[in-house]
N, C-alpha and C positions, 0 to 999 in steps of 0.2 A: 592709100595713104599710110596705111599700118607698117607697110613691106618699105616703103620708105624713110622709115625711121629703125629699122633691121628688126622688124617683130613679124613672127606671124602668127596665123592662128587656124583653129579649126570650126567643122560645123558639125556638132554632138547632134544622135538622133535625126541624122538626114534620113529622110523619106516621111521623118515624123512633122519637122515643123519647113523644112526644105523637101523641094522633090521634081525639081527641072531643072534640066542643063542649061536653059536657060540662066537658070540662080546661080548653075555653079559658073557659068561665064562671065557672068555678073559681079560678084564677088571676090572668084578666084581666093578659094582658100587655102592650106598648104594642105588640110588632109582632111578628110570625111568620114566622122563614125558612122554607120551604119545604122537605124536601129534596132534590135534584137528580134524585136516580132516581125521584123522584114527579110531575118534571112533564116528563118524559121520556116520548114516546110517546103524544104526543095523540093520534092517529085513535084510541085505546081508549075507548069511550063512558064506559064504568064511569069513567074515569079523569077524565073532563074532569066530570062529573057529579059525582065525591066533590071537584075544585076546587074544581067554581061553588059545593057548599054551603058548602066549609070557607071562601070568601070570601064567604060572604052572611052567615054565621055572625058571620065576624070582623069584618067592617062594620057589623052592626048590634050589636054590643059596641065598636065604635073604634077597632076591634085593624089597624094596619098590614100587609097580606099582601106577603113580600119573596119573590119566585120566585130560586133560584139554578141554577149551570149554565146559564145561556142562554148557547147554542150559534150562532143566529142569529135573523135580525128577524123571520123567519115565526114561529119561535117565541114570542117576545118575545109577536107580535102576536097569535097564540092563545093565549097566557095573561091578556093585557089584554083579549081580549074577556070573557075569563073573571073580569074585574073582578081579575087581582091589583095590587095596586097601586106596587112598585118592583120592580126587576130588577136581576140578578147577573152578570154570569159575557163571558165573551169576546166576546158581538155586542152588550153593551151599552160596553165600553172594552177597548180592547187592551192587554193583561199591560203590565205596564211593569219592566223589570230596573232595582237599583238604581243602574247608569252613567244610566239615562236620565229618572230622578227628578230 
């Protein structure tokens, strides 16, 4: 109904309060934050494997995958192989206080 009226939206914190493809078929939202303690600790197999499906899922629905918390570019670069498709957090822009806005 939302996309019906030209809005969309997202689901902040998936795998925190969302966490099946199920919900994202359901739904269908335009893009999925990630949440940070979930893309934390890649050498975990299980971990990089529940990724790649929750971004194969949300690619073949349209659905935006946004990783947050990125810590640094190793990481960045193991979740882009993992096909997410934007990034968050401190090794993609340095905080900016508002003196320096």
């Amino acid at each position: 109904m939302i996309h019906d009226f030209g809005f969309g939206y997202g689901i902040d914190n998936f795998e925190h309060h969302f966490s099946s493809a199920e919900e994202l078929e359901t739904f269908r939202p335009d893009y999925i934050k990630l949440d940070s303690a979930f893309t934390l600790n890649l050498n975990d197999n299980q971990r990089t494997d529940a990724l790649a499906s929750i971004t194969r899922t949300a690619g073949n629905l349209s659905i935006i995958t946004i990783a947050t918390g990125i810590e640094s570019t190793e990481q960045r670069s193991q979740l882009a192989d993992l096909g997410i498709d934007a990034f968050q957090g401190f090794a993609v822009q340095e905080v900016r206080t508002s003196k320096r806005l």
